[in-house]
N, C-alpha and C positions, 0 to 999 in steps of 0.2 A: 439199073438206072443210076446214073449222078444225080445230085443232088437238085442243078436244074430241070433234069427230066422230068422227076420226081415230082418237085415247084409245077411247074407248066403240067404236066399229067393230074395233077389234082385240081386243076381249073375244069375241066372236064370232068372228070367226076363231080363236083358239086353243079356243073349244072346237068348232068346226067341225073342225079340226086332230088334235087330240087323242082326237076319236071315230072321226074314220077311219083313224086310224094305232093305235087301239086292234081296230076292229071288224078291218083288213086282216090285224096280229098277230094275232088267232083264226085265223082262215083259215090264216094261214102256219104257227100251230102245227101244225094237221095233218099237216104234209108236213115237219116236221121243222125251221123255219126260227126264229132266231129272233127274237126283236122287233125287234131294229136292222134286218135284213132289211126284214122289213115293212115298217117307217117310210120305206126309201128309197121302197119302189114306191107305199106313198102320196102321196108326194109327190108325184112324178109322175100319180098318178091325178087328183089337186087340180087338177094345171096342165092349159094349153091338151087336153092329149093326148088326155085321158078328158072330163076336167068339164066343160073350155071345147068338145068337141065335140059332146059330149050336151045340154050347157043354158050354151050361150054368153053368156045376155045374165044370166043366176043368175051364172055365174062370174064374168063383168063387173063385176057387182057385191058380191059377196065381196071377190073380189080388182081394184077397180078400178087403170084404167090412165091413166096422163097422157099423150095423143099432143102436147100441147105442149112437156113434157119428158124424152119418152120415158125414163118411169122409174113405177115403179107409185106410186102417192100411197102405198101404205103401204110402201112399201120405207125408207121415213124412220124406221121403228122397228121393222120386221121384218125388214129386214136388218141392224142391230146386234142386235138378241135372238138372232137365229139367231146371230152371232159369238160371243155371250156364252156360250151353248151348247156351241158347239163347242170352245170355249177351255177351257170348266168340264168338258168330257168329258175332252177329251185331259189335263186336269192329273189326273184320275181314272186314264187308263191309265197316265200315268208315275208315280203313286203306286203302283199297280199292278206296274210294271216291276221287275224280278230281276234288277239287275249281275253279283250273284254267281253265278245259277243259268247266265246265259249264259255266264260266262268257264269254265264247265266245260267247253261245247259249242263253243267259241272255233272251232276248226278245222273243224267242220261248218257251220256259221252261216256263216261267210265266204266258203264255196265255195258253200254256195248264195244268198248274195247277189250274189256276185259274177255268178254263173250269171244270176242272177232281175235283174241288171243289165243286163250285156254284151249274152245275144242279145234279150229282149224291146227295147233300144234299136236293136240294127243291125234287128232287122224292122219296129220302127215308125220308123226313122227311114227307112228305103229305100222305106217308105209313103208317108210322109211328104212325100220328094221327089215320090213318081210323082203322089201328089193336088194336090202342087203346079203341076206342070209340063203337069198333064194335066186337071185337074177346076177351079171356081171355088169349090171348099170354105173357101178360105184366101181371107179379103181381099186385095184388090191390095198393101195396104200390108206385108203379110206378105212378108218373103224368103222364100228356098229355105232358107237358114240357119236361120231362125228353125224355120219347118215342119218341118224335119229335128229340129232339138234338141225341139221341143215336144210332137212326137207320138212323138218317142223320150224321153222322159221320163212320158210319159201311159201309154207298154206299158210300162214299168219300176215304176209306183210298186205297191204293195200298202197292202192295204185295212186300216194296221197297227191303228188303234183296235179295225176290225170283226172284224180276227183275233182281236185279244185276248179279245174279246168271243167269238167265236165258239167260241175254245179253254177259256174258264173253261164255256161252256154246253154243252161235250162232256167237264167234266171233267179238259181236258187240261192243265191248269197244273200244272209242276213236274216234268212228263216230260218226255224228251228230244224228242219230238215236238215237242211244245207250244214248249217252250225253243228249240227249233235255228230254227224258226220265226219266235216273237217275237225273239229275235235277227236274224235273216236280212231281215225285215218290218222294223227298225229300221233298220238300215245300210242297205236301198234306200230307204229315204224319206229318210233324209240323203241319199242323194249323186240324189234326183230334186229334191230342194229346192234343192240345187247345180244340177242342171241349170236348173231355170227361171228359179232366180238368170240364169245364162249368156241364156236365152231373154229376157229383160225387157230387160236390158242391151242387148242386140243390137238390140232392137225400139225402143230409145228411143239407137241409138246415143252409146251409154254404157260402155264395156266396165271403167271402172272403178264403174261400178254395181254388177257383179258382183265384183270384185276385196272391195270394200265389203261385199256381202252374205256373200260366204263366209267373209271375213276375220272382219268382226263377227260373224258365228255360233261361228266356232271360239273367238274369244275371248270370248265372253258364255258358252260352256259349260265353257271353264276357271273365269272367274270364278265362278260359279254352283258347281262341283265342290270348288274352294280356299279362296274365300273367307266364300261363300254356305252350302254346306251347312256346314262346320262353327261357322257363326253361330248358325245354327238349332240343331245338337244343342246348343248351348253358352245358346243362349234357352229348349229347351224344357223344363229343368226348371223355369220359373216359368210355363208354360204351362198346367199342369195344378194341377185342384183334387179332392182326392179320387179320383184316379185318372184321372179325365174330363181333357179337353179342357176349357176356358175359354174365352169367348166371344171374349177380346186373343188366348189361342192360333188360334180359328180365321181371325178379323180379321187377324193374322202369316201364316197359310197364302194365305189368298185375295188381300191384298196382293200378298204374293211373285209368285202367278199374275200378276197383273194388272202388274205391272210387268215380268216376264221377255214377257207377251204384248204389252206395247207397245212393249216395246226391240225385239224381233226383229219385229215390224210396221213400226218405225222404220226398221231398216236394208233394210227390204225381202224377209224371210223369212216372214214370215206370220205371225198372231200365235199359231196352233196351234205353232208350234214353241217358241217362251218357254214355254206353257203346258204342253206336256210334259216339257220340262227343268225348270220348275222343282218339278212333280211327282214328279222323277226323284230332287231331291237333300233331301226331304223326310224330317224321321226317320223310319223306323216308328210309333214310337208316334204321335205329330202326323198322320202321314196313315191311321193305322186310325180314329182318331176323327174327322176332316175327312169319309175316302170316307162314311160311315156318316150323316154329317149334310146335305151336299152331294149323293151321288148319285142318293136315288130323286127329289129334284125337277128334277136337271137331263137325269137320262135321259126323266122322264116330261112333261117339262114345256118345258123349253128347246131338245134337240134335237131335236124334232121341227121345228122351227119350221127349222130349216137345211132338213132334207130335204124342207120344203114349198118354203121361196121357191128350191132348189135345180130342182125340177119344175115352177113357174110360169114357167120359163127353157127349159123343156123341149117340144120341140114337135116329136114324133113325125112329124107328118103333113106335113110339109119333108121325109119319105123318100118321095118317092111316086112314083118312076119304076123301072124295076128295074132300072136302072145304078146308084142309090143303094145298092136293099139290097145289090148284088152287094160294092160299098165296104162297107158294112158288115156284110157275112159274110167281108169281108176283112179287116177290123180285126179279127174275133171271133178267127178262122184263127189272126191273126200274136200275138196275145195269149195264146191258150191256149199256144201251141205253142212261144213265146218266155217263159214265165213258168212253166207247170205243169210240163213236159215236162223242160223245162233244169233248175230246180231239183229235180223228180225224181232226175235221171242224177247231178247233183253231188251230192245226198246220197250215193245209193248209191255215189259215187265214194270216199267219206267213211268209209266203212264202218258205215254204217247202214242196218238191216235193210231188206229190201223192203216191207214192210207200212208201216213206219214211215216213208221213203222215200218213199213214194206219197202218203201224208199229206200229208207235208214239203209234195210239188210241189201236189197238189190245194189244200191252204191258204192255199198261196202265192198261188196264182193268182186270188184272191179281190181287187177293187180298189175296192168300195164305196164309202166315208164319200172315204178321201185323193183315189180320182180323182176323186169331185163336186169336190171342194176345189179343184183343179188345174184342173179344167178350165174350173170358174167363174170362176176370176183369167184363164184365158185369153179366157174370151167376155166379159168383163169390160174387158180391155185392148185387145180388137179382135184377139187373133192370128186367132182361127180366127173362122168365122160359125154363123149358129143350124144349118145343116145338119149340122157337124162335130160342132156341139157335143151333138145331138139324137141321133147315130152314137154318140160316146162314151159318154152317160147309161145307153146300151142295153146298151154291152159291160161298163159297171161293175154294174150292175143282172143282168144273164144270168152272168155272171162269179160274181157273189158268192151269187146264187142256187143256182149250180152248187155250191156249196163241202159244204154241210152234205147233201144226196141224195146225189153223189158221194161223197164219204166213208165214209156209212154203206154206200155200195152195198161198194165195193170196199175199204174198212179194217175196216169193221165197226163197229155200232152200241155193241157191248159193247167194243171196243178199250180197253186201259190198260194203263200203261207205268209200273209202281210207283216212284217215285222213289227214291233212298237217302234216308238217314232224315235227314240235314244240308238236303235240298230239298226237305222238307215243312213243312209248319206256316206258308207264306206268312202274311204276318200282313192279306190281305185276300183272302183266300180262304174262298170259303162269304159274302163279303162283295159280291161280285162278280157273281152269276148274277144274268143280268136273268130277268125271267119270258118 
């Protein structure tokens, strides 16, 4: 295809896209789930799994394929749309984000990330080595090293966008729930962003690759906290006209995004992590009137387009011996049991209620949007191959499905946790519920 084929072929695709990530969200409403949900397991229904098995040569050409550059011809703009996507959400959930309501829950949050760290990494890394040492899941070029750090950082991460997501569409923002939670979900995706920083390095024998990526992240969120945010409070009063946002204030906002997502892509963090941070040091006012302009095109429009080309990666039917599924009813095993469970206990270790508690660990253990993320830079850079990576799509997918049934089963549908009155009034709240 030229270039305009290309152009005009991916108007069809997105609304190919967009219909079945809207028809699958009906379906999921039923059962409690919500949209972000859906859209993952569309995606996957798009790719080889469902589409390409039912009408292989229709899918073929949807989504054609280059076997001379083993790359999809449209991956040339449907995989930066999907990025842009992804980048314009995550600056939505750190707009979103509550310093203050978490440094209430400071000591609960810690122990259950630490929890929601520590064991789900020793069970997926002691996986890790066995499917190394014992299975061809892991290309040759893969250490034991690597394997160990990669698939212990894939049981560690949580699924923090789709929590967020998950917690404003049960209501739960500004409880302690909710809170200890988005806390808990923050702090393990930094330190699995650290790990994989550790995993690239290793893999590209480079150890101060990593040195580089953690350093420069820790000092791109100083900078961003000291110098950055209070630029911005000190710009935004020429930002606004009539009360509104201005079109230079939103240009300032998206900016910001777009350069904290290329800095942390530069140094090898990914560019989700700029894009949350600089959502983080946004004023209120600037970011109630960005979410509100920005989000319903990028929830409805742009990231779908992730969880499609994330599923066109996705190729089920590579499980098809029953020594596979057995690995992957062992990865399910070491995931729930390392992530729901552990963060459970250390709440309750916390002194927080059982009901609330159980939340805690059920929420947690949700790994959706972040492990697509992670596990695509892995089948990306060659760590793992399509079998692992087919293994994993399944456990963030069953994982995060489990989160909203489980809950209601055993926390309860009506559950609410009235905040004090200092932890109400988020200023994008009621701003936030997708449908």
């Amino acid at each position: 295809m030229n270039n305009l084929q290309l152009a005009v072929h991916f108007f069809l695709q997105i609304a190919v896209i967009l219909l079945a990530c809207r028809v699958v969200g009906l379906i999921a409403r039923r059962f409690g789930q919500p949209q972000v949900v859906a859209e993952m397991i569309a995606g996957v229904l798009l790719g080889p799994s469902l589409f390409g098995w039912l009408a292989p040569e229709l899918q073929a050409q949807l989504f054609p394929w280059d076997p001379t550059q083993k790359t999809r011809d449209t991956q040339s703009y449907l995989f930066p749309a999907s990025q842009l996507g992804l980048a314009l959400y995550m600056f939505v959930v750190g707009m979103e984000f509550r310093v203050d309501i978490v440094r209430r829950h400071f000591k609960s949050s810690l122990a259950v990330s630490l929890a929601g760290i520590v064991t789900p990494f020793a069970l997926g890394g002691g996986l890790g080595w066995a499917l190394h040492t014992w299975t061809d899941l892991f290309p040759e070029r893969t250490g034991a090293f690597e394997a160990v750090l990669f698939l212990g950082a894939s049981m560690s991460i949580t699924a923090f966008p789709m929590l967020a997501r998950i917690i404003h569409f049960k209501g739960l923002a500004g409880t302690r729930m909710g809170t200890v939670a988005i806390g808990a979900g923050a702090l393990d995706d930094a330190a699995a962003w650290c790990l994989l920083a550790l995993v690239l390095a290793s893999f590209d024998d480079n150890l101060m690759y990593a040195a580089a990526n953690i350093g420069g992240g820790a000092a791109f969120v100083l900078v961003m906290l000291l110098l950055v945010r209070p630029l911005l409070h000190w710009l935004s009063r020429w930002l606004f006209d009539k009360g509104s946002l201005t079109d230079t204030g939103l240009v300032v906002a998206l900016s910001t995004m777009s350069l904290g997502a290329w800095f942390t892509d530069l140094i090898g963090l990914h560019a989700v992590f700029g894009a949350f941070v600089a959502g983080a040091v946004m004023p209120r006012s600037v970011a109630r009137d960005t979410i509100a302009r920005i989000q319903p095109l990028t929830v409805t429009l742009l990231l779908p387009l992730f969880f499609t080309y994330s599923g066109l990666n996705t190729k089920i039917g590579l499980l098809n011996t029953p020594f596979l599924w057995l690995i992957c009813g062992a990865v399910m095993v070491a995931a729930v049991a390392g992530k729901g469970v552990a963060c459970w206990l250390a709440a309750r270790a916390t002194g927080v209620p059982q009901r609330e508690a159980l939340g805690i660990g059920i929420l947690m253990n949700a790994r959706g949007l972040m492990e697509l993320i992670i596990i695509n830079i892995g089948l990306q850079r060659g760590i793992i191959g399509p079998g692992l990576f087919a293994t994993l799509v399944i456990m963030a997918v069953v994982t995060t499905l489990m989160a909203s049934p489980i809950f209601d089963r055993l926390v309860g549908k009506g559950f609410t946790n009235t905040p004090a009155p200092e932890e109400s009034g988020s200023a994008t709240d009621g701003a936030t519920a997708r449908p």
